[in-house]
C-alpha positions, 0 to 999 in steps of 0.5 A: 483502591482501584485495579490497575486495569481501573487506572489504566482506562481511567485514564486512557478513557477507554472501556476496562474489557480493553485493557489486555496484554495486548495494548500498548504506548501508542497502539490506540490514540489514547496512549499517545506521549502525553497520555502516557505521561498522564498514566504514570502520574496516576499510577504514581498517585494510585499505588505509591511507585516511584517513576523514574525515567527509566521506569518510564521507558520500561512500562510502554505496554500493560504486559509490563505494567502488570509484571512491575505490579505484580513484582513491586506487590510480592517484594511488599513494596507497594509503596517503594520504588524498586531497588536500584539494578545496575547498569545493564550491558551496551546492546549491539544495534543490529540494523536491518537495511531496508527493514529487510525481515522486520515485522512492523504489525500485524494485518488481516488484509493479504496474505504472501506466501513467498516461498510457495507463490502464495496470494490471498486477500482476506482469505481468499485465494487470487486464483479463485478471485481473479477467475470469479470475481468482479474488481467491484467484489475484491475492492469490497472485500478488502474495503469493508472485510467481507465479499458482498452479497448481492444486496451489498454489491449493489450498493456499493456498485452505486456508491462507486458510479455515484462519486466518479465524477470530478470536481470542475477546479480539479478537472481543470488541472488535468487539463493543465498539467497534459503535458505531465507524465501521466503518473505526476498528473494523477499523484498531484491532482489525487492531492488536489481532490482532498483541497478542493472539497467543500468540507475536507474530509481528512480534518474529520479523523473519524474511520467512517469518514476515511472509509468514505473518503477511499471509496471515493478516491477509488472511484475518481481514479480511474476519471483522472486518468482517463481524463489526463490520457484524454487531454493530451490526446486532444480530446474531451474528457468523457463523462463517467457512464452511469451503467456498466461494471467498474472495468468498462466504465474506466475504459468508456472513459479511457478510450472515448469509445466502447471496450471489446468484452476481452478488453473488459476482461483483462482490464477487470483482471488487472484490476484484482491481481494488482489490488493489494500486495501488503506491506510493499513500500507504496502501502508502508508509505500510505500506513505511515501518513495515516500513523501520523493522522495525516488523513486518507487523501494524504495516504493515499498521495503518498503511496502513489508518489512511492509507487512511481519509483522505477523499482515499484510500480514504474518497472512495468515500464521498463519490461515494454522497453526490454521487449522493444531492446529485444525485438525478436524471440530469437534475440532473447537468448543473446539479450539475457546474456549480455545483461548477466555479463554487465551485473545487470537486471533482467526486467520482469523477473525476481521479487523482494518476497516471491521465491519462486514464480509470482501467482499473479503472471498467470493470469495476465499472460492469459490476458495477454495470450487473450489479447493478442488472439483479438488483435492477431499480434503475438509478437510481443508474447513471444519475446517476453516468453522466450526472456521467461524461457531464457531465464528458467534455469534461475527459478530454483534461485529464487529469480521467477517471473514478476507480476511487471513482465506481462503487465505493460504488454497488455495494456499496449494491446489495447492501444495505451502508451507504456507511460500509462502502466503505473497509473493503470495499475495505481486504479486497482492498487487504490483499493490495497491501499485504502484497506491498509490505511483503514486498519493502520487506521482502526489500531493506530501507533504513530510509525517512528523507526530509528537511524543508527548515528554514524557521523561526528561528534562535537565538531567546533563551529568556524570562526565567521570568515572576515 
């Protein structure tokens, strides 16, 4: 007779070594319904048990299956079913709004450390990343799980300036749709991308070809929003340049002219800071298309269309209309008041994990301090550091400075309008994105959560009205 552990990759068609306590109903693709189903007839078959329904539900992982199986063997019931047990106890449905504290899975991609301000990708701290770092290094480490070496670099620099460029059909709807917010123009021809391929890659459900089909989307980002941002400026879209890093070819492209090397910098900063932030709701979005094999396009369409929501990405918006309301450092004071008497937000301040201040602000209001040197405006810094200053006495609250508060004032230094802040952060975040749909990827389980039912019961349907 065969082991368990046999049976189980018999059936599931995977190697033996892969059956531990760790695998589960629906954590690799094998296992899906109907394998499942699959596996309790052969156990049946096998061992002799009797699968009920019940039993069904109770053995979703081999953890159970080997505590059943030890059970039924020491009882010498080999070929019994267990004795009947009785009706377990209504459970309390305890529902956590918002997935408030729920743990959906494990990761290996980035690290939070809200109670002491904690960011790491890989390991690696944000603070080394972003003062040492290329975006092209950080986008590698995240991507392929490593920082590369020189050799490595290289290529994947080529990689990425080799596939900038975008497909005729699709820069013509960029063209179209220049009157579009600029974040709406890239989700829908982000879509375009995987449709107008000659050979979709997402109806190849291989990791290789996800992993390819990110590098390229991590590349043709920054194209289409420079090349939106071109269009309705009246302008031709400019050609992706073969030279130069990541940052400066996304700002050739952007501005239609040379970037200064502050302006690179900060760009090349933003980049990193804003490339992954794990299990936020735009990444969520992109890992639950991928549980449903939707495909790395699709993903990736997802996240930018719940990173657009005015309580995402689209709050940096809203800081550059705050400081606009303000308008003057002393205002501040009288503005933060207000608001608190209305119950109402203080943009750029509080965060759904962070307890104390974002590690990402420091390093964009360096940018900003940085940009407003070259370009001998301050005001701007001003007003957002007195809001800051103005709300420090609710930091030992949990209320700190977000990574939104310094954000949008930078990219306004550099000439952009404020409607270009989400997709200017959507160009680094593409590269979190991509890693957290590659490991949803990698260990799959379709993502099914559940409602707790509260409206009616076996209402009588109308007589149709005469």
């Amino acid at each position: 007779m065969s082991t368990l552990d046999e049976v189980i990759a018999r059936v599931l068609n995977i190697p033996v070594e892969d059956v531990d306590d760790e695998l589960g109903y629906q954590s690799v693709r094998q296992w899906d319904s109907l394998g499942h189903v699959t596996l309790m007839v052969a156990l049946e078959n096998e061992f002799g048990w009797d699968v009920t329904d019940e039993t069904m539900l109770e053995l979703r992982s081999v953890a159970a299956l080997r505590s059943y199986a030890a059970e039924v063997s020491g009882s010498a019931q080999t070929t019994q079913p267990r004795p009947p047990q009785s009706e377990p106890a209504p459970v309390p449905v305890t529902v956590h709004r918002g997935l408030e504290g729920i743990v959906f899975d494990r990761s290996a991609v980035t690290y939070i450390g809200g109670a002491e301000g904690v960011l790491e990708y890989r390991g690696y701290s944000i603070h080394d990343l972003a003062a040492r770092s290329r975006f092209e290094e950080v986008a590698h480490l995240l991507i392929r799980g490593r920082l590369p070496d020189h050799e490595n670099l290289r290529a994947f620099e080529k990689e990425l300036a080799s596939q900038r460029r975008l497909p005729d059909r699709v820069l013509e709807l960029v063209y179209a749709l220049r009157d579009a917010k600029p974040v709406d123009a890239l989700r829908t021809c982000v879509s375009a991308l995987g449709a107008f391929e000659s050979e979709p890659s997402d109806q190849d459900e291989s990791f290789e070809a996800a992993r390819n089909t990110g590098t390229r989307l991590l590349a043709q980002v920054p194209t289409l929003i420079a090349a939106h941002h071109a269009a309705r400026s009246g302008r031709d879209a400019v050609e992706p340049p073969e030279g130069g890093s990541h940052a400066e070819a996304f700002l050739t492209m952007l501005l239609g002219e040379s970037p200064s090397p502050a302006t690179v910098e900060f760009i090349n900063r933003s980049l990193i800071v804003h490339a992954d932030h794990s299990a936020n709701a735009s990444a969520f979005s992109a890992r639950i298309s991928v549980s449903c094999r939707a495909g790395m396009t699709a993903a990736i369409t997802s996240a930018i269309a719940a990173f657009s929501g005015s309580v995402h990405g689209g709050a940096a918006e809203r800081v550059l209309d705050q400081i606009d309301a303000v308008g003057r450092p002393e205002h501040a004071a009288e503005h933060v008041r207000r608001l608190r008497a209305l119950n109402q937000p203080v943009m750029g301040f509080g965060h759904r994990v962070y307890r104390t201040e974002d590690p990402r602000v420091r390093h964009l209001r360096a940018s900003v301090e940085e940009l407003s040197r070259e370009h001998e405006d301050f005001l701007g810094l001003r007003v957002a550091d007195a809001i800051s200053a103005e709300m420090s006495h609710y930091t030992r609250l949990g209320v700190a400075p977000n990574v939104d508060l310094y954000a949008g004032l930078a990219y306004r230094l550099i000439g952009l309008p404020k409607d270009l802040a989400v997709p200017m952060f959507v160009a680094g975040r593409t590269a979190g994105w991509v890693a957290q749909a590659l490991e949803q990827h990698e260990n799959n389980v379709l993502i099914r959560p559940l409602l707790e039912y509260t409206g009616p019961h076996g209402l009588p349907y109308p007589k149709a009205v005469s």
